[in-house]
N, C-alpha and C positions, 0 to 999 in steps of 0.2 A: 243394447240398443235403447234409446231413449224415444220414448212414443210420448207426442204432445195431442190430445185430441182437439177436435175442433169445434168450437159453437157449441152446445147443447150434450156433446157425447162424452161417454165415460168409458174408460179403461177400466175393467176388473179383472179381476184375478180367482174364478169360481171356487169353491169349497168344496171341494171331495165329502161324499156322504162315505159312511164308516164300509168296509168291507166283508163285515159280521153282523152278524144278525143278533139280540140280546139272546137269544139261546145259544151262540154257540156254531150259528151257520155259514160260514163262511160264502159268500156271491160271487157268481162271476161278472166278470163287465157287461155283459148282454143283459143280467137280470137287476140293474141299477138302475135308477131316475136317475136323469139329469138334472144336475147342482140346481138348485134354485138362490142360494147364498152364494155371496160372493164378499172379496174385499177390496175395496175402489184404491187403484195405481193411482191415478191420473183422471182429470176433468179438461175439459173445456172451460172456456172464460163465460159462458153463459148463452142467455140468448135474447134478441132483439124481440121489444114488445113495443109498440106505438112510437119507434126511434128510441129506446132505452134502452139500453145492457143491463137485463135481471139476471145476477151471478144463480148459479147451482145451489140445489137445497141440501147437497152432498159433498163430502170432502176429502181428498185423501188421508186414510187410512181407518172410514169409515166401514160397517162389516151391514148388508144391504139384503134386503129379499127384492125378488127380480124376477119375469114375469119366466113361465117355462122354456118360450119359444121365443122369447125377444132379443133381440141383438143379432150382432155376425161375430161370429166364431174365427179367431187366427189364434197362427202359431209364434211365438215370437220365441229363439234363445232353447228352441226343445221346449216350452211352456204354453198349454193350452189357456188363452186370455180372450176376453168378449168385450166386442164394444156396444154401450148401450146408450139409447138414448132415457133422457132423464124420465118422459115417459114410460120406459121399459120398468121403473123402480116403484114397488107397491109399501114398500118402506125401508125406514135405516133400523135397525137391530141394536138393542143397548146392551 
């Protein structure tokens, strides 16, 4: 399925944190944070400032930190993906 966002939102794609702990301890899913990285699918065209289209400061295939609890959460294809507004993004990751 092909998702186009709109205006200002972004498509990611969250980054699973590791399942192991540096010693050796293997977590369950209850004892994980929620992803804070992610890798941006898809943007919107921008957003309107005084009648101007300011494109996005992010781009596909950009890899993102992103705020804990921001976005909405779908399913797309069996894959857990967020859409966020560009707000939601506290920076891009080199």
């Amino acid at each position: 399925m092909k998702i186009k966002p709109l205006g200002e939102r972004i498509l990611v794609k969250p980054i699973e944190e590791k399942n192991e702990t540096n010693a050796g301890i293997i977590l369950p899913d209850t004892a994980k944070e929620k992803p804070q990285q992610a890798e941006v699918l898809a943007t919107g065209d921008g957003k309107y400032i005084e009648g101007k289209l300011m494109p996005l400061s992010v781009k596909k295939g950009d890899k993102i930190l992103f705020s804990r609890y921001g976005g909405d959460e779908i399913k797309v294809d069996g894959k857990e993906l967020k859409f966020l507004n560009e707000s939601d993004i506290l920076a891009i990751i080199d």
